[in-house]
C-alpha positions as CSV (number, residue, x, y, z in Angstrom):
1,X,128.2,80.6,82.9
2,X,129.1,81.9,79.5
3,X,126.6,84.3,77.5
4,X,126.2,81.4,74.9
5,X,125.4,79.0,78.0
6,X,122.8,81.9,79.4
7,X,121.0,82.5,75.8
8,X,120.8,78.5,75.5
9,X,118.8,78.1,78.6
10,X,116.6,81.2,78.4
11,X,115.3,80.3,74.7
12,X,111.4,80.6,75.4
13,X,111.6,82.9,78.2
14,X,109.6,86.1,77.2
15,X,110.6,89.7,76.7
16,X,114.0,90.8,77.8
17,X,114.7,87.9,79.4
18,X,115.7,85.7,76.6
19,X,118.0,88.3,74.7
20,X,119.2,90.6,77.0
21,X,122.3,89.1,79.2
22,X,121.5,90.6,82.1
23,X,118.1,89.9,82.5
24,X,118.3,86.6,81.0
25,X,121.6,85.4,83.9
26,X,119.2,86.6,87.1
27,X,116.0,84.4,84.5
28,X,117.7,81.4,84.4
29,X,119.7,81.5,87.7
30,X,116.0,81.5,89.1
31,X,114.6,78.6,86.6
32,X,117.4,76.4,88.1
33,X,116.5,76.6,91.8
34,X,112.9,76.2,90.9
35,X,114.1,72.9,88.8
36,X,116.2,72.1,92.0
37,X,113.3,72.5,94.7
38,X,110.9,70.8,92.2
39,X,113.0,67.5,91.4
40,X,112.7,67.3,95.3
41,X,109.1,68.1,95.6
42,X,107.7,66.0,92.4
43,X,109.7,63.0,94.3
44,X,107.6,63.7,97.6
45,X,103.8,64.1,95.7
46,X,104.7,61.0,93.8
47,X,105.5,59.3,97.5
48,X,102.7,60.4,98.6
49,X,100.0,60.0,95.8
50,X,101.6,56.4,95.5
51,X,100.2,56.3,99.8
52,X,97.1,56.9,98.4
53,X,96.8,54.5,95.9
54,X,98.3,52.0,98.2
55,X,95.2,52.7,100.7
56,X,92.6,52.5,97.9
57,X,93.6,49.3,96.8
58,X,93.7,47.8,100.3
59,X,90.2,49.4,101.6
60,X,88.5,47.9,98.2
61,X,89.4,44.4,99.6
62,X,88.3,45.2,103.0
63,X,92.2,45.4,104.5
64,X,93.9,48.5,106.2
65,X,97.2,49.8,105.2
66,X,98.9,48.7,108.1
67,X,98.0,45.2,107.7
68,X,99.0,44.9,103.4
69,X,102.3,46.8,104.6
70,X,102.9,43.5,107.5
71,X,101.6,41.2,105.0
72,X,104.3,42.5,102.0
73,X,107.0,43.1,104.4
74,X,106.7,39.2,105.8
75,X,106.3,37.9,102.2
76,X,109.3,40.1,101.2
77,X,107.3,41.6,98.2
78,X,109.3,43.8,96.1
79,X,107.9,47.8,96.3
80,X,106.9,47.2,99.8
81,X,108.2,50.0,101.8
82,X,110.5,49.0,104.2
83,X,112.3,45.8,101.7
84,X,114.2,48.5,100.0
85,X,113.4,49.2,96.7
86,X,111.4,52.5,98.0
């Protein structure tokens, strides 16, 4: 990366790190794994948070999770884990 590249993607860091090219490489080089292990992690709290609101549903109408997953999967339902929109 360029030093016009670096200063572009550490505007709002604070101190030294958004003026001083140094500083502000090893800054951002480290704010793009972070962005690359959190794309990653947002996908799996999303996965599972949508588990949990899949269980809620089903133990409001008296059903297990195992059971509305058999029930979508015969009836093809689209979402339904396993009928590949997940």
């Amino acid at each position: 990366m360029n030093k016009k590249e670096v200063f572009k993607l550490a505007k709002g860091f604070r101190g030294r790190a958004k003026n001083c090219i140094r500083i502000a490489r090893e800054r951002v080089e480290k704010a793009l794994q972070y962005s690359y292990r959190d794309r990653r992690n947002k996908k799996r709290d999303m996965r599972s948070l949508w588990i949990e609101r899949i269980n809620a549903g089903t133990r409001l109408h008296g059903a297990m999770r195992n059971e509305n997953l058999r029930v979508c999967k015969e009836l093809n339902t689209e979402g339904a884990p396993g009928s590949g929109y997940v």
